[in-house]
N, C-alpha and C positions, 0 to 999 in steps of 0.2 A: 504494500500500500504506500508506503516511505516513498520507495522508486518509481511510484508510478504517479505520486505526487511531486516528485522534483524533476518531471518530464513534461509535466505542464506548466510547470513553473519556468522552465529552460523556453518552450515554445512562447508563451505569452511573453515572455522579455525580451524574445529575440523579434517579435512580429514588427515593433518602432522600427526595428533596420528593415526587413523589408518594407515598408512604407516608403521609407527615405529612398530605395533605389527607386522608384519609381518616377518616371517625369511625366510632365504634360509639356511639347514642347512648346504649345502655344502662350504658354504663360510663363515657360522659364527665361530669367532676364538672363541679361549679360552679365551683371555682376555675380549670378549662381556659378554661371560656366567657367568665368576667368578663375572662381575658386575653387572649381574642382581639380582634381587629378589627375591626370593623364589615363586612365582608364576611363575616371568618371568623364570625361570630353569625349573619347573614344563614346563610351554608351551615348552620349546626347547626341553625338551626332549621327548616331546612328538610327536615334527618335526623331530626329529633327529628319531623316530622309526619309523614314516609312511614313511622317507626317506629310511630306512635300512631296509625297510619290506620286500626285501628277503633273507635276515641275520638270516639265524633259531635263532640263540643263542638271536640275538638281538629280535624279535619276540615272541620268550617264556618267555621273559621278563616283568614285568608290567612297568607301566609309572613310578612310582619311583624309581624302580630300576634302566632305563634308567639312569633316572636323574642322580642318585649317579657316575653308572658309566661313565658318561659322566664327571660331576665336577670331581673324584679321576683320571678320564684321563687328564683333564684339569691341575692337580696339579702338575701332573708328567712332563706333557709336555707346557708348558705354552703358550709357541711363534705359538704352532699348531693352524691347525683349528680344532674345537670339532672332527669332523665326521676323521679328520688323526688323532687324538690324541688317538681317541676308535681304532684304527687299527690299534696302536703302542703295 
């Protein structure tokens, strides 16, 4: 009972982290993205393409290039959200 109580306990304390991976790229700004990590850029930009996936340009793109041009739009435009900053 002990062990099967400190496996719900492990589950429900871990569930906040998965919540955090999750994005919406329509709303994540430029300031979320500049702070994340090089994975976490990697993920976004990867949301940021299945989001823009009827964007030929964005589309023909690969997931790193996303990336870059998501951050170099990020630098330009800081205060944006990612997804308005690639549209500037």
């Amino acid at each position: 009972m002990k062990l099967a109580f400190a496996a719900v306990l492990a589950v429900l304390s871990a569930a906040p982290v998965f919540a955090d991976t999750m994005m919406d790229p329509a709303k994540m700004t430029c300031k979320d993205l500049m702070a994340m990590d090089s994975k976490g850029m990697m993920d976004a930009g990867m949301a940021m393409k299945t989001a823009m996936k009827d964007d030929a340009k964005m589309s023909a793109m690969s997931d790193e290039d996303t990336t870059k041009a998501a951050e170099t739009a990020c630098k330009a435009h800081p205060d944006a959200t990612v997804m308005d900053a690639m549209h500037m």
